[in-house]
N, C-alpha and C positions, 0 to 999 in steps of 0.2 A: 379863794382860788382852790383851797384844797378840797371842799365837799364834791369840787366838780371831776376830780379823777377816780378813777377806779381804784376799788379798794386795796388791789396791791400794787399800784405806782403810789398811791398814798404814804405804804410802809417803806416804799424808798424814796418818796420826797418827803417823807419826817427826817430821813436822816442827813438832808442835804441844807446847806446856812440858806437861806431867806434871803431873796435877793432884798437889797432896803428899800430900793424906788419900784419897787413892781407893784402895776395896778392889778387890776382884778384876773388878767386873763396873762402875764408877762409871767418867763422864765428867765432865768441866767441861762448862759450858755452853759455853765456847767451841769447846773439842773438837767438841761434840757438834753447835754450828752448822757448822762446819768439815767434817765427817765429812758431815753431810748434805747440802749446799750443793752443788746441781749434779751429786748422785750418785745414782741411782737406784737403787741397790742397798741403799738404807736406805729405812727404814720411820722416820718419827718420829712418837712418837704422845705425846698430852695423855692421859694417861689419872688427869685427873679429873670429877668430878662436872661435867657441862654447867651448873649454875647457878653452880658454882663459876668458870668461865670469864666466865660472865655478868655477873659484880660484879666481881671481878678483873683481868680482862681477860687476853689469852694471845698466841702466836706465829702467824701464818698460814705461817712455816715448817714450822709441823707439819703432817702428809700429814693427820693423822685426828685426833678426837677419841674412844678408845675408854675408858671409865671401867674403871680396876680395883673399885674402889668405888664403891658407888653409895649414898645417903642415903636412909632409912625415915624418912618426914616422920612415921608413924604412933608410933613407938619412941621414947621419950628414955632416951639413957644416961647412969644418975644418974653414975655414976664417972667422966664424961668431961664431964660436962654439956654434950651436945652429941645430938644424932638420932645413931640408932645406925646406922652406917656395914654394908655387907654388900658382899662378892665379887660382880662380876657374874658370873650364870652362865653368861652367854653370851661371855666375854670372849677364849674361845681360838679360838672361832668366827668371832667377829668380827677378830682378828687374824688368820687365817687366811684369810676373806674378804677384808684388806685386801691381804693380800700377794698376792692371785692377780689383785685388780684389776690390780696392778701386775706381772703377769707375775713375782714372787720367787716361791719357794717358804721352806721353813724355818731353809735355812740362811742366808738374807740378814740381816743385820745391824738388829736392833732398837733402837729408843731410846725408853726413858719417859722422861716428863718429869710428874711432879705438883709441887704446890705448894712444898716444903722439900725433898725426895728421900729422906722419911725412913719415911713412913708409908704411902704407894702408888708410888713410883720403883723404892728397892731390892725394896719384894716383889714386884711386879709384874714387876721382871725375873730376880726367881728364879724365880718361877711358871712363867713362859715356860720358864726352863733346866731345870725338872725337866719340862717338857712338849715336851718335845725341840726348844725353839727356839736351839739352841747358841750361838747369836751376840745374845742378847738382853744390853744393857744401860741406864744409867738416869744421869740428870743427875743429879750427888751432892747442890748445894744445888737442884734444881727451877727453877720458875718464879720466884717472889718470893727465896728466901734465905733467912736466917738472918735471925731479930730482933735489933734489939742488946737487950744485957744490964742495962745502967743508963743514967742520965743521962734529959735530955727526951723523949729519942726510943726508952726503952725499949719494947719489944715491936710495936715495929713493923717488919718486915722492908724492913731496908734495906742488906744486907751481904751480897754473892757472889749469885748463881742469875743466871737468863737475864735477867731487867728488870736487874737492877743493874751484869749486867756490859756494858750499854751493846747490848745483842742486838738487833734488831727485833720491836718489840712493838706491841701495840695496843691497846686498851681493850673492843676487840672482836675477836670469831673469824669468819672468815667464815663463813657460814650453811651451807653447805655442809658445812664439816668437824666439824660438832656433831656429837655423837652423839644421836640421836633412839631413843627407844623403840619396838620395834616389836611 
C-alpha cells in the first residue's frame, strides 16, 4: 500500500498504527483523516447515495460528495430486499472534474469513504485503480462501522469506521458537498 502514495503522505502514514486487516488498497479512518488533514494532494470523497448522507449524517472533511452507487427508487431487489442499487455513470467524470477543481490531476491520492467500506469503498477504489487512478483508496470500516453481532445492541453499527472512531462528524453534510443530479 505504501509504494503507492506520494512521498510525503508516505512520511505521514509511517507515523500512523497500521490498520491489522487492511488489504492492499484500505485505510483506517483515522489514517485516512490524518492523510487528508491539511493536505491538498488528496481528494476525500463520500461516495454514497446523497439521501443516504441525509438520514445518517457524514464528514464535512470530505472535499465532495460523489456516489459510486446510486438507488432506482423505481426497482426493488427481491434478493436484497432493498431498491436496486446501480453504478453511477457518470462517476469517473465526476472525480475527474473534482480533481481538476482542485488543480490534482490522476495521480493524486484518492479516498472513499461509504457506509461499512464494504459494498461501495473497496469497489469504488478498484474502479478508480483499473481506471487509471493509481493512488485511489478506501476507509476499510466506512463511515458508521461494523454492527455488533449479539447482545441488545445487535445490528447496529457501533464498532470501528469514522463516527465511532471519535472522527468529526455531523448529522448533516454541508450543502455544498452533495452530490446533486444534473
Amino acid at each position: 500500500m505504501w509504494k503507492r502514495l506520494t512521498p510525503a503522505l508516505l512520511a505521514v502514514s509511517m507515523a500512523l498504527p497500521v490498520y491489522a486487516g487492511a488489504d492492499e488498497l484500505g485505510l483506517s479512518a483515522k489514517q485516512a483523516y490524518e492523510l487528508n488533514r491539511d493536505n491538498e494532494q488528496v481528494l476525500l470523497l463520500d461516495v454514497r447515495d446523497p439521501v443516504e448522507i441525509m438520514f445518517v449524517g457524514g464528514t464535512n472533511e470530505v472535499d465532495l460528495n460523489v456516489p459510486y452507487l446510486l438507488v432506482d427508487r423505481s426497482v426493488w431487489d427481491e434478493d436484497k430486499q432493498r431498491f436496486r442499487l446501480y453504478r453511477n455513470p457518470q462517476f469517473i467524470e465526476q472525480v475527474k472534474a473534482a480533481l481538476a477543481e482542485r488543480g490534482l490531476d490522476e495521480t493524486a491520492t484518492i479516498i472513499t469513504m461509504c457506509r461499512s467500506g464494504s459494498e461501495r469503498g473497496l469497489p469504488s477504489a478498484e474502479f478508480l485503480q483499473e481506471h487509471g487512478f493509481t493512488n485511489a483508496h478506501y476507509v476499510v470500516h466506512g463511515f458508521q462501522g461494523d454492527s455488533i453481532k449479539s447482545g441488545e445492541q445487535a445490528g447496529f453499527r457501533l464498532v470501528n469506521g469514522w463516527q465511532n472512531d471519535g472522527l468529526p462528524w455531523s448529522p448533516r453534510l454541508s450543502p455544498d458537498k452533495l452530490h446533486r443530479p444534473q
